[in-house]
N, C-alpha and C positions, 0 to 999 in steps of 0.2 A: 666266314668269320675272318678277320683281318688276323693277322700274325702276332698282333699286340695283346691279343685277346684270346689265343688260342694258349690252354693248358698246354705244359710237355709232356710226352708220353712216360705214363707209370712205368719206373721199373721193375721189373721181374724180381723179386728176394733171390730166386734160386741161381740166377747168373751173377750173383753177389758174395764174395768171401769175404768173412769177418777174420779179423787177426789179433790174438790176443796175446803181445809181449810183456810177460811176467817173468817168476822167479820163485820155487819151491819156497815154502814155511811163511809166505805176502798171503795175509788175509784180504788185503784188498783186491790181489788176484783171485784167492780163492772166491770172492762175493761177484768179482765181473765176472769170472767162469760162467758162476750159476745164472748171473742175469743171459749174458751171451748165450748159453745152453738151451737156454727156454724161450727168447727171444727169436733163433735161428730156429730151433725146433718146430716151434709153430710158424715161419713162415717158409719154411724149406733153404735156408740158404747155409753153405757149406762154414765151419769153420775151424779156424786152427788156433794150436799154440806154439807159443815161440819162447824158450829158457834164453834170458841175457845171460846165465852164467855158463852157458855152451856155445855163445857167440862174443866175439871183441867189439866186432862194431855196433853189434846192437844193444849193449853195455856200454860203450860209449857214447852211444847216440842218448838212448832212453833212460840212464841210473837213475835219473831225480825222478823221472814222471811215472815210473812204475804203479799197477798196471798200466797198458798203453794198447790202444784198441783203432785200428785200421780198419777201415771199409775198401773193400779192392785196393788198398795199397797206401791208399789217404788216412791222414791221422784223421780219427772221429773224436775220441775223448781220450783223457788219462785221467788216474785217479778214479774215478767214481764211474758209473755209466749208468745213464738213464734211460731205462729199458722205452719209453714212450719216443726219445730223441732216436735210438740206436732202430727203434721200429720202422720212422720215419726216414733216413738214410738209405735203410731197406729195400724204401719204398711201400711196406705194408699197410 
């Protein structure tokens, strides 16, 4: 098969962190938690959280976009997260 036409290889979910930069009493953090939660859950891949109000730069960077959700490092979404998109990013 020519190179044009070759798929790229599936990534692996579990060699994948999700990051999720919010901020205590944000229901919209609290709703990407749960999406992220279950999302990661079921396909094995690690993730974290991140409080802007125990960091300056990331209060700086992110106040308007709150929640804010990285895949390995990369902005994925903010606001809202779609557990179908966030699955695919995955790779699952």
């Amino acid at each position: 098969m020519t190179p044009l036409l070759r798929r790229p290889a599936r990534k692996n979910p579990a060699n994948s962190t999700v990051t999720l930069i919010g901020k205590p009493g944000c229901h919209l953090c609290d709703d990407a938690e749960a999406v992220i939660e279950r999302v990661c859950g079921e396909l094995g891949a690690s993730w974290e959280k991140k409080d802007i109000t125990q960091d300056a730069e990331l209060h700086r960077q992110y106040w308007e976009q709150i929640p804010v959700i990285l895949v390995d490092g990369a902005q994925h979404d903010f606001w809202r997260v779609d557990p179908a998109r966030l699955r695919k990013a995955l790779g699952g």
